[in-house]
N, CA, C and O atoms as a Tripos MOL2 file, in Angstrom:
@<TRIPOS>MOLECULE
protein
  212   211    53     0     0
PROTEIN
NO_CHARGES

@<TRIPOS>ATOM
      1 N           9.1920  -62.9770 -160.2980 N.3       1 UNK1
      2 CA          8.4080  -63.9460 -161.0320 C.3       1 UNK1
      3 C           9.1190  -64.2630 -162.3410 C.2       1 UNK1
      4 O           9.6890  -63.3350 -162.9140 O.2       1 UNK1
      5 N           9.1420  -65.5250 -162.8850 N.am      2 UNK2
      6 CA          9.7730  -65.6610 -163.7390 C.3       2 UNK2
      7 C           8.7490  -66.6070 -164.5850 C.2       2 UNK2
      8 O           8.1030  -67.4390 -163.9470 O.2       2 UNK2
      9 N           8.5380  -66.4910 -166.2960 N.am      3 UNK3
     10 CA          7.6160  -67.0640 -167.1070 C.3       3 UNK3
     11 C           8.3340  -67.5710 -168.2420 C.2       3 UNK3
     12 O           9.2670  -67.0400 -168.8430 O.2       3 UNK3
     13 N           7.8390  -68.5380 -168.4260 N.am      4 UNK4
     14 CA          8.2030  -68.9370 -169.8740 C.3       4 UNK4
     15 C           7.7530  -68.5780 -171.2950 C.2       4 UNK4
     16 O           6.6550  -69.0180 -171.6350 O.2       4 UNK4
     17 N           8.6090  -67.6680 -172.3760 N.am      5 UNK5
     18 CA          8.4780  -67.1080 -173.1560 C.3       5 UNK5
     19 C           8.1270  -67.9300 -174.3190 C.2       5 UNK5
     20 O           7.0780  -67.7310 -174.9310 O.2       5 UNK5
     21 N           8.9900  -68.8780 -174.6610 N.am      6 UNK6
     22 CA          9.2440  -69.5910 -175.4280 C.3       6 UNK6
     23 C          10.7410  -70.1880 -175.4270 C.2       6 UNK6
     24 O          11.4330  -70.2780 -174.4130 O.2       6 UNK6
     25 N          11.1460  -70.5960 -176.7640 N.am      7 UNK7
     26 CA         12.8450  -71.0290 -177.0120 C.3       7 UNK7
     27 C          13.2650  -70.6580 -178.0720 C.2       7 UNK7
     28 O          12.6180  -70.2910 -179.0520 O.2       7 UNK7
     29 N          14.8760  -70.7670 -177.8770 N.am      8 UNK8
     30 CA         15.3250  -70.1790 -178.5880 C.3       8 UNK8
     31 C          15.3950  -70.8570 -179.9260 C.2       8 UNK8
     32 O          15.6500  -72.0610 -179.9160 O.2       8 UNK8
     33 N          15.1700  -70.1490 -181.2790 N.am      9 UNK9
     34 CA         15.2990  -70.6610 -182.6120 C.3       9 UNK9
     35 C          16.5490  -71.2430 -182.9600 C.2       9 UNK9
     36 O          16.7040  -71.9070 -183.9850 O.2       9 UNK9
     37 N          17.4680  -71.0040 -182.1090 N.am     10 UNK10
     38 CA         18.7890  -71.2720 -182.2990 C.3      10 UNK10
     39 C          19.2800  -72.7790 -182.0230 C.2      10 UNK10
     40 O          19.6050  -73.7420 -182.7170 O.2      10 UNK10
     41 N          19.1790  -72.5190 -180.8050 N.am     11 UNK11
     42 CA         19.5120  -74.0510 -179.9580 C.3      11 UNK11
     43 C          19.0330  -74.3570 -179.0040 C.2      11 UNK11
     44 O          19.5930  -74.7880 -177.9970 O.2      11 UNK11
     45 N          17.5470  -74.1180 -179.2460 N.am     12 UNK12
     46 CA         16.0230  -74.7490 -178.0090 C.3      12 UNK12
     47 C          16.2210  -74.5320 -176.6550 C.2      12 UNK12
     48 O          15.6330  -75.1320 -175.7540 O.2      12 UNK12
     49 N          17.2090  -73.5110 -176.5000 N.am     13 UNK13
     50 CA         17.2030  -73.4410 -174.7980 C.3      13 UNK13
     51 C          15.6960  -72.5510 -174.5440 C.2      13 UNK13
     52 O          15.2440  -71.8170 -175.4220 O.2      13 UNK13
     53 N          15.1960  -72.6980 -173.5600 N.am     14 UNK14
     54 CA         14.0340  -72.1780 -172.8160 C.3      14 UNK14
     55 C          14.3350  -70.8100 -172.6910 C.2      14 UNK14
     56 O          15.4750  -70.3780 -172.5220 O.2      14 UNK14
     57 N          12.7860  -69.7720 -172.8170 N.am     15 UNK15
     58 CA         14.0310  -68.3910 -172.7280 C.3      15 UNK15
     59 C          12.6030  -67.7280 -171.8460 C.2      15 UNK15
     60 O          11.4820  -67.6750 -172.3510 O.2      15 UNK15
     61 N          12.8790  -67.3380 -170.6910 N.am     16 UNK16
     62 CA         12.1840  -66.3040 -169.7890 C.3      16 UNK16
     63 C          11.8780  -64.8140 -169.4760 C.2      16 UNK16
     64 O          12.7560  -63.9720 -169.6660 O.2      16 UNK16
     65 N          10.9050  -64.5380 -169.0990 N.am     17 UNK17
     66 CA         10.6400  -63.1990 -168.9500 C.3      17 UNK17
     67 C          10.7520  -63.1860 -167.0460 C.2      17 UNK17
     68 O          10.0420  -63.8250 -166.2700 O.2      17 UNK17
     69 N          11.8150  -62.2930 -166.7340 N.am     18 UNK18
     70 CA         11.9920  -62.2890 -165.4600 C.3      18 UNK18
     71 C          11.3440  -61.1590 -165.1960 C.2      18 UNK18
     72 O          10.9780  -60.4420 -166.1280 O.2      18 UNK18
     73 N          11.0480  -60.7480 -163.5980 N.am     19 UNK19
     74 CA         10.6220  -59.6930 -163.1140 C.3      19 UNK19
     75 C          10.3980  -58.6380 -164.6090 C.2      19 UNK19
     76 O          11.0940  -57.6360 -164.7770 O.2      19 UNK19
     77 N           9.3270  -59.0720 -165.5950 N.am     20 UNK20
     78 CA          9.2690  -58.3850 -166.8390 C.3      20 UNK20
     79 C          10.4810  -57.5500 -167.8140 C.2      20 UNK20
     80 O          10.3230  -56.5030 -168.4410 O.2      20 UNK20
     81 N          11.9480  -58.5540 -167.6820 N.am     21 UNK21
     82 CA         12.6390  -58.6790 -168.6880 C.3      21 UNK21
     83 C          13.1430  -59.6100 -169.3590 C.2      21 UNK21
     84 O          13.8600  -60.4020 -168.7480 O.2      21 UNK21
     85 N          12.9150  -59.8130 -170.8840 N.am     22 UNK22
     86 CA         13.4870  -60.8770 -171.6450 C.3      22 UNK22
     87 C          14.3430  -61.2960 -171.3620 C.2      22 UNK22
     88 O          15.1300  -60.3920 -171.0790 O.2      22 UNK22
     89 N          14.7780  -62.2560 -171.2310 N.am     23 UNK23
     90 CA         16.1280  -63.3700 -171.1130 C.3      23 UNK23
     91 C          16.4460  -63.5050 -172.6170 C.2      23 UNK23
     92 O          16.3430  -64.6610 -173.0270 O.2      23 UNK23
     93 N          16.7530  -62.7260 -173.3870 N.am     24 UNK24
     94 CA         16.7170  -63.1870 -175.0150 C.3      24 UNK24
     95 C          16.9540  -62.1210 -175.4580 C.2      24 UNK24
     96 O          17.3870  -61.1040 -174.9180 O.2      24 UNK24
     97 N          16.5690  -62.4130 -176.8200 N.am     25 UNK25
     98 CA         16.0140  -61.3690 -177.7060 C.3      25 UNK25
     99 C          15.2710  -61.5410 -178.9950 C.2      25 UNK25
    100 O          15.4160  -62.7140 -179.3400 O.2      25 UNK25
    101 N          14.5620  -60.9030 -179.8280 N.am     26 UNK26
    102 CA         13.7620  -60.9540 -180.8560 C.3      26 UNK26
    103 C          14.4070  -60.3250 -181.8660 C.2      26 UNK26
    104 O          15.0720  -59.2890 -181.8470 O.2      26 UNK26
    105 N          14.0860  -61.2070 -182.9190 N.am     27 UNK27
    106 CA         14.8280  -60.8570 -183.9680 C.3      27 UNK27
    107 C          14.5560  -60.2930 -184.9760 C.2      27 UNK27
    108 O          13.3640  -60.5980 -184.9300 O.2      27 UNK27
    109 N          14.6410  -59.6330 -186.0050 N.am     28 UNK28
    110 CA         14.3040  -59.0950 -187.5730 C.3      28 UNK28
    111 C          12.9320  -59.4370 -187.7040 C.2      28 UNK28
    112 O          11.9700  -58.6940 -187.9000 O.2      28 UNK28
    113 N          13.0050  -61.2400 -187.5030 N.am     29 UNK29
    114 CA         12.3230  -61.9800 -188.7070 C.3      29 UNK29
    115 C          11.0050  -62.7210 -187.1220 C.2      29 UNK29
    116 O          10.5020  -63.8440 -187.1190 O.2      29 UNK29
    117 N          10.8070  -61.6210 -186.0160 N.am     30 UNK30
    118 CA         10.0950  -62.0490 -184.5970 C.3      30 UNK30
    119 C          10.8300  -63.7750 -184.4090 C.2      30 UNK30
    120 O           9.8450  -64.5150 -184.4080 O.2      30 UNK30
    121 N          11.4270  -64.1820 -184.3380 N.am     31 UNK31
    122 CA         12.0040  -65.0910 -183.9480 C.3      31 UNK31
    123 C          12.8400  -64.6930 -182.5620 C.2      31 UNK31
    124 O          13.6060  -63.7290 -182.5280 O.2      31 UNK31
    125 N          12.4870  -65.9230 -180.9570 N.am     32 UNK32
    126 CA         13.0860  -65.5850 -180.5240 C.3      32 UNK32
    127 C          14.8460  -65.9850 -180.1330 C.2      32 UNK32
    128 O          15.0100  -67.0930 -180.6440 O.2      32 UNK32
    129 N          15.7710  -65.6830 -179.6660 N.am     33 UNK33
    130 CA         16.9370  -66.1840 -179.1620 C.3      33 UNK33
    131 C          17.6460  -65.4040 -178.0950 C.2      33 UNK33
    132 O          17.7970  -64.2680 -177.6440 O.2      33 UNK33
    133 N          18.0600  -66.8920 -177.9200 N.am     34 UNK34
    134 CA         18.7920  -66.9690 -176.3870 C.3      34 UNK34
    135 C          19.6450  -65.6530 -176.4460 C.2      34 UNK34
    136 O          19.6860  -64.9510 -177.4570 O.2      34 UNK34
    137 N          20.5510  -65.2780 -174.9030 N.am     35 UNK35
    138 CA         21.2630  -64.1980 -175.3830 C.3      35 UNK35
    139 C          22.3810  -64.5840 -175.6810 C.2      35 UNK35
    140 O          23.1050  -63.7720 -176.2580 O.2      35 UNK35
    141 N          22.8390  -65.7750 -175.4280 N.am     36 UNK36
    142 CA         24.4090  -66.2870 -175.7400 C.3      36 UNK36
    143 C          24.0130  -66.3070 -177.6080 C.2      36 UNK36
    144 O          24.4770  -65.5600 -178.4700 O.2      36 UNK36
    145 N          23.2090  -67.2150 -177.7380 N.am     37 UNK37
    146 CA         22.8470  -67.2520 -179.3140 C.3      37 UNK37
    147 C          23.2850  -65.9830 -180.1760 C.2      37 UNK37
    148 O          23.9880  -66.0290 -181.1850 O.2      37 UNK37
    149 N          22.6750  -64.7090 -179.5230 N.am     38 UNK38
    150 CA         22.1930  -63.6040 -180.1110 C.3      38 UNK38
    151 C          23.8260  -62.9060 -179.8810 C.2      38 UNK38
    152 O          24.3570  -62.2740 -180.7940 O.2      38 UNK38
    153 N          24.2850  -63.0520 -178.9800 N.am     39 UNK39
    154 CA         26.2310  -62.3870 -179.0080 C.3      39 UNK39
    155 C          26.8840  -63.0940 -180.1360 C.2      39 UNK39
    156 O          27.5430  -62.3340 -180.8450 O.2      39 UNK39
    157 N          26.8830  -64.1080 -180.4330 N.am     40 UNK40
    158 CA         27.1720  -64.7810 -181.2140 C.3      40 UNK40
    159 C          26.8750  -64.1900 -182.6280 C.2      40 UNK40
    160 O          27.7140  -64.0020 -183.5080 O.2      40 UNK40
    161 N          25.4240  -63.9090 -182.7030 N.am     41 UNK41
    162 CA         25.1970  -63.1330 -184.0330 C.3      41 UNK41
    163 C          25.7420  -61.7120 -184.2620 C.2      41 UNK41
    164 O          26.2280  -61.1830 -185.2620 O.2      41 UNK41
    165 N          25.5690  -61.3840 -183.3520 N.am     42 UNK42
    166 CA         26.1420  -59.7090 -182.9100 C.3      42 UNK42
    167 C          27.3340  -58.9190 -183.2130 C.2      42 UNK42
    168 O          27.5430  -57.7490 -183.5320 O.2      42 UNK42
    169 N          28.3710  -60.4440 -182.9050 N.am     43 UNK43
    170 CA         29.5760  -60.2200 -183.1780 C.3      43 UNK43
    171 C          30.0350  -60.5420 -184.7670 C.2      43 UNK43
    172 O          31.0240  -60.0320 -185.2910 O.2      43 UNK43
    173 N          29.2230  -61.3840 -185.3560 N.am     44 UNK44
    174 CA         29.6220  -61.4810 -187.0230 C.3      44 UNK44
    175 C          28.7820  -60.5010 -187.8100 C.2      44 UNK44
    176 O          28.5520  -60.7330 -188.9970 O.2      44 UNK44
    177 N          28.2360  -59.2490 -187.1220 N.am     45 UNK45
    178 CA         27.9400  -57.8880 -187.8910 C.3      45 UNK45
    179 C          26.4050  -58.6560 -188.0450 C.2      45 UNK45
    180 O          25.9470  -58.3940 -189.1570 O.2      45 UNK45
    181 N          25.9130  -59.1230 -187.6140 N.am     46 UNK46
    182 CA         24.0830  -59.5880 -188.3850 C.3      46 UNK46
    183 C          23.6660  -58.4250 -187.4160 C.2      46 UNK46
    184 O          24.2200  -58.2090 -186.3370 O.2      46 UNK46
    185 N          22.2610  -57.4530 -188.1140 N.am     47 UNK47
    186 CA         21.8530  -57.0180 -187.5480 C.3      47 UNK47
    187 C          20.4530  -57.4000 -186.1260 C.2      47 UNK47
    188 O          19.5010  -58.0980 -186.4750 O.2      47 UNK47
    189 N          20.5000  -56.9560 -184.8780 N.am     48 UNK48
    190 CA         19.2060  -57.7000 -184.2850 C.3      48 UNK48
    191 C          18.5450  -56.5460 -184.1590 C.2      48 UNK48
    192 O          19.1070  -55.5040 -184.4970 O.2      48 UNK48
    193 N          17.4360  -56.5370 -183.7290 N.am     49 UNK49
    194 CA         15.7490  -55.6160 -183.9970 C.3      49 UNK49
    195 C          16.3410  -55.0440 -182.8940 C.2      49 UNK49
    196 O          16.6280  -53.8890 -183.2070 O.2      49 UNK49
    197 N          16.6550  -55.2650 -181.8040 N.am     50 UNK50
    198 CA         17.3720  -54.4250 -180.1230 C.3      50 UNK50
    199 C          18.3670  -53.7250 -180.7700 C.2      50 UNK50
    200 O          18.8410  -53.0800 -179.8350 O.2      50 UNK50
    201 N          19.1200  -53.3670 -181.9430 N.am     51 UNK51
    202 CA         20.2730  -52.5060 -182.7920 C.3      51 UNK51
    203 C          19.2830  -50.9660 -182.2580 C.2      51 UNK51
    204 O          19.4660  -50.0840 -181.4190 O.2      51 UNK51
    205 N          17.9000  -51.3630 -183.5620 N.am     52 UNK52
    206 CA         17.6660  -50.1930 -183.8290 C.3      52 UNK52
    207 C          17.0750  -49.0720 -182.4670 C.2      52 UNK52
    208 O          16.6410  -47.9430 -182.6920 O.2      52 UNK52
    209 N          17.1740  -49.6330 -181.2030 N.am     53 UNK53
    210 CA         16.4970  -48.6420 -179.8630 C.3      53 UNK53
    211 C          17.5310  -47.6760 -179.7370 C.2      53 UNK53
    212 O          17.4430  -46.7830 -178.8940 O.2      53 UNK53
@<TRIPOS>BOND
     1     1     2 1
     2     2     3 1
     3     3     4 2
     4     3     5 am
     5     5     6 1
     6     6     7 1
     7     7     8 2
     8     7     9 am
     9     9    10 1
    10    10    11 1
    11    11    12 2
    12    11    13 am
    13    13    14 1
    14    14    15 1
    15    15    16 2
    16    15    17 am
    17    17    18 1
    18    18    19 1
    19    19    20 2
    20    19    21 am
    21    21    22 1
    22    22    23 1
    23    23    24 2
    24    23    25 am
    25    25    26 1
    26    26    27 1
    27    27    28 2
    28    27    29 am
    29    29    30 1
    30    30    31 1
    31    31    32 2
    32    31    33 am
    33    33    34 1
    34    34    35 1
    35    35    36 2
    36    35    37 am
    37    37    38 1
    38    38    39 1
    39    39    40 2
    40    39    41 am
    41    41    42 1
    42    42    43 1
    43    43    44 2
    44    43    45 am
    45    45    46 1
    46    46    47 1
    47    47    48 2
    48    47    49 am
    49    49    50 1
    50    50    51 1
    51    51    52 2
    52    51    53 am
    53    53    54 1
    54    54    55 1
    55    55    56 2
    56    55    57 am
    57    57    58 1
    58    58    59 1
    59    59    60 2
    60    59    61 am
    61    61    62 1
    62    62    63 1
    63    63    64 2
    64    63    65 am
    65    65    66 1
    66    66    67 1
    67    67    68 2
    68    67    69 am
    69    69    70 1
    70    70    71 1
    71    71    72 2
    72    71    73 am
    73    73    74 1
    74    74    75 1
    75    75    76 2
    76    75    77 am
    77    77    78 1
    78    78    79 1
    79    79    80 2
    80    79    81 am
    81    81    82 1
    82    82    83 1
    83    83    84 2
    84    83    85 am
    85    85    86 1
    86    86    87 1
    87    87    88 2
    88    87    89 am
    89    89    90 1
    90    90    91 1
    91    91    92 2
    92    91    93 am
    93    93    94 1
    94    94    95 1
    95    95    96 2
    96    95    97 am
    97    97    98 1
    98    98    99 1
    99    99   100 2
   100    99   101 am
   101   101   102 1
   102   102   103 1
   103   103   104 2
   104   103   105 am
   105   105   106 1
   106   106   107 1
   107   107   108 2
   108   107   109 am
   109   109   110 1
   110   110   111 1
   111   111   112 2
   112   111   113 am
   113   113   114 1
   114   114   115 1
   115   115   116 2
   116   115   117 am
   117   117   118 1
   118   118   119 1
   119   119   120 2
   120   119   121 am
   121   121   122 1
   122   122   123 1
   123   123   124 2
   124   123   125 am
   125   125   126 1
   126   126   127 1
   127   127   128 2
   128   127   129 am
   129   129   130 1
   130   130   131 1
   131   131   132 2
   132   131   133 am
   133   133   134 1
   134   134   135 1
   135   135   136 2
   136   135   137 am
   137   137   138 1
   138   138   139 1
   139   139   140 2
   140   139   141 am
   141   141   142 1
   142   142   143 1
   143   143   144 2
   144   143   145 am
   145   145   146 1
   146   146   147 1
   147   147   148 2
   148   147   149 am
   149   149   150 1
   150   150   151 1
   151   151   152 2
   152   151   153 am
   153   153   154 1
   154   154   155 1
   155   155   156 2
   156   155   157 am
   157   157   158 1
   158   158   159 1
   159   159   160 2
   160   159   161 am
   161   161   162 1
   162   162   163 1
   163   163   164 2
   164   163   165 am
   165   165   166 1
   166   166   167 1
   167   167   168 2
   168   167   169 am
   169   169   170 1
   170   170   171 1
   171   171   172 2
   172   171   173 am
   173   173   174 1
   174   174   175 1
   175   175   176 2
   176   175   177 am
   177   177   178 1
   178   178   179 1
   179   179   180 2
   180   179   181 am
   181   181   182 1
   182   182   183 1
   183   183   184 2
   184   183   185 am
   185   185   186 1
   186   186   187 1
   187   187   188 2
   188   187   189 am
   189   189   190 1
   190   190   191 1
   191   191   192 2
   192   191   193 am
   193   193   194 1
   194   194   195 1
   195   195   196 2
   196   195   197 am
   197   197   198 1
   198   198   199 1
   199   199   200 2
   200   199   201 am
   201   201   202 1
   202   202   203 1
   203   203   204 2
   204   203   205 am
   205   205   206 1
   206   206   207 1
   207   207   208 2
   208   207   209 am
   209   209   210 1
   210   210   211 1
   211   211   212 2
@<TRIPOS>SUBSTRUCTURE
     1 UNK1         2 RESIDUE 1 A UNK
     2 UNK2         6 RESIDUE 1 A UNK
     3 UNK3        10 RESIDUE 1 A UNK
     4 UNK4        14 RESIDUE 1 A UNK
     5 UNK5        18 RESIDUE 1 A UNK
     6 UNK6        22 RESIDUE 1 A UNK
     7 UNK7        26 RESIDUE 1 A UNK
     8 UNK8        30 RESIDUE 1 A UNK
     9 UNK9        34 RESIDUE 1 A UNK
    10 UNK10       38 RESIDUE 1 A UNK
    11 UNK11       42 RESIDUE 1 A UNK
    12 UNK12       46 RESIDUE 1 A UNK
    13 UNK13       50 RESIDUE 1 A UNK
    14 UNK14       54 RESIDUE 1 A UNK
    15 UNK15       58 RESIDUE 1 A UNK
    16 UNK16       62 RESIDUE 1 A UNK
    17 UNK17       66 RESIDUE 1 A UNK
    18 UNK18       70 RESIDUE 1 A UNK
    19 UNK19       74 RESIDUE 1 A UNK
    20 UNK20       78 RESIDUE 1 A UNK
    21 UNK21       82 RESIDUE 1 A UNK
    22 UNK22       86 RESIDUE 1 A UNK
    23 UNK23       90 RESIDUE 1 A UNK
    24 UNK24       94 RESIDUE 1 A UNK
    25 UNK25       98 RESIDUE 1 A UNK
    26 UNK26      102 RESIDUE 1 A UNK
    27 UNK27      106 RESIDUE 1 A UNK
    28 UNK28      110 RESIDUE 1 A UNK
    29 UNK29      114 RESIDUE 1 A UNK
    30 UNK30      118 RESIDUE 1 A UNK
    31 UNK31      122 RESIDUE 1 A UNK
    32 UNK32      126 RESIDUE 1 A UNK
    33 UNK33      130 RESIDUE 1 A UNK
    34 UNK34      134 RESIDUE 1 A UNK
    35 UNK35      138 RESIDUE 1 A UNK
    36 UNK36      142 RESIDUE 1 A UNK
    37 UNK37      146 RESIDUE 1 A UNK
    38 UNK38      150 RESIDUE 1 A UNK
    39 UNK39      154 RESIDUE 1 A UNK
    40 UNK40      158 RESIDUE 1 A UNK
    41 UNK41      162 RESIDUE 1 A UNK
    42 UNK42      166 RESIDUE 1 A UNK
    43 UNK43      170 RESIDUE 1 A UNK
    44 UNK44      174 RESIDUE 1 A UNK
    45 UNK45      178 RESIDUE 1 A UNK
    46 UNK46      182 RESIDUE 1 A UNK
    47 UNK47      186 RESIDUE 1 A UNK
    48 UNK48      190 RESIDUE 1 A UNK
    49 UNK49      194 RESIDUE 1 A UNK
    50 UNK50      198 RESIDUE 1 A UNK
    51 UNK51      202 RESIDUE 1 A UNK
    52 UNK52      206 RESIDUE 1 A UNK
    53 UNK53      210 RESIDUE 1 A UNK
């Protein structure tokens, strides 16, 4: 099953919850983003809320 979560804050792509996993991720500030978005941040040292598990 696949649902629509919302989009991404980044660059409005649509972002899903598949068989109950994010297609994304959530951020610091509950904002969500895509996961391409979120590699992107990842790699210039920004911290994301999925760091601290």
């Amino acid at each position: 099953m696949r649902e629509l979560v919302g989009q991404c804050s980044v660059c409005g792509k649509d972002i899903f919850c598949a068989d109950g996993f994010l297609e994304g991720v959530i951020r610091e500030d509950k904002q969500l983003e895509c996961l391409t978005c979120s590699e992107g941040r990842s790699e210039t040292g920004l911290r994301l809320e999925t760091d601290t598990f």
